[in-house]
N, C-alpha and C positions, 0 to 999 in steps of 0.2 A: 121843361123839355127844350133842350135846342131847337134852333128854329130849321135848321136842316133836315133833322129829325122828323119834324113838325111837315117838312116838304115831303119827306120820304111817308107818309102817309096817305096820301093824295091816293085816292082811287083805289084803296086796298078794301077790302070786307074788315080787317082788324089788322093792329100792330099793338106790339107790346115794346118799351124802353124800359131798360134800367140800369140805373148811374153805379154799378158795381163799385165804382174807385169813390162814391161816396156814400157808399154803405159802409163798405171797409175803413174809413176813413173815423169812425162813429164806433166802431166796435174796439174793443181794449181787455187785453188777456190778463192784465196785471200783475205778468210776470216775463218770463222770455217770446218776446214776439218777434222772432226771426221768420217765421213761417208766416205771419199777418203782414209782415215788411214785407217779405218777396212777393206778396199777392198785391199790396199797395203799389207795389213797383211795376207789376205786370198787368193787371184788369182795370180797363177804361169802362167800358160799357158793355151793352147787347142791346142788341134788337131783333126782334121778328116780327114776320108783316105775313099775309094769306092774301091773296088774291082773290076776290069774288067767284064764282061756280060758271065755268064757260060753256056747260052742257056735257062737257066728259070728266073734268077735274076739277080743283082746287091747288095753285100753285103755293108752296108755302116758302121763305128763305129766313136761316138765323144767320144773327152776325156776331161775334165778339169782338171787340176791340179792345187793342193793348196799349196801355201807355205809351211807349217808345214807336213813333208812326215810324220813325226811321231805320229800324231795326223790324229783319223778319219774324214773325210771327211763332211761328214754328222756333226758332231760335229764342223768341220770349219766353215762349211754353216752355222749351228744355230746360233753362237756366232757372224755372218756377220748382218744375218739379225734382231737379237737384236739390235746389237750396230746403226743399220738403224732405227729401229722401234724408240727407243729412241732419234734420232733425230729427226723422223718425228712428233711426240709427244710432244717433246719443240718447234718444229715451228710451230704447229696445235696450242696450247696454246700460242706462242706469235701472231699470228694471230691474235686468239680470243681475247686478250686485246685488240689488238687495231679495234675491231669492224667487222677486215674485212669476217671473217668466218662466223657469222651470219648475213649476207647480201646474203651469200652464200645459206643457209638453207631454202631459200626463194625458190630457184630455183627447178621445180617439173625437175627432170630425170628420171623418168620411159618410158615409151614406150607407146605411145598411142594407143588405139585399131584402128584394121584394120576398 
């Protein structure tokens, strides 16, 4: 664990890290990994910490961090979930060539009345 990390523990009831960008780093699709790339590219870490019981609450705070410090956050996120949408979108269409999507379109998923 970083030792900053490590700082940001001080005085907490619990904290939880984890090195996102080296979990992903370890995992391998063994075919097109465009959607494992942009996550490589965008998730650094997380953490969360709780605060001890002050007599009325419990404070709790997460954090994610992204690769690019220099680059907004929110702008990381959108460029993530583009670069996802557009794979989901070439798989949704190679589906549908081969048949298997509208077979799918058959199936009623609403909720049936009480």
């Amino acid at each position: 664990m970083p030792g900053d990390i490590a700082n940001e523990a001080k005085d907490k009831a619990a904290m939880f890290y984890v090195d996102i960008n080296k979990i992903l780093q370890g995992i391998s699709t063994g075919s097109d990994e465009k959607s494992l790339d942009a996550a490589r590219a965008t998730f650094k870490n997380g953490t969360a910490t709780t605060t001890n019981f002050n007599g009325k609450y419990v404070e709790s705070n997460f954090e994610l961090n992204t690769v690019n410090n220099n680059e907004n956050s929110l702008v990381s996120l959108i460029k993530f979930f583009a670069a996802v949408s557009q794979k989901i979108q070439k798989e949704g269409q190679r589906l549908k060539n081969e048949g298997v999507i509208d077979s799918l379109q058959h199936i009623d998923t609403t909720m049936l009345p009480h």
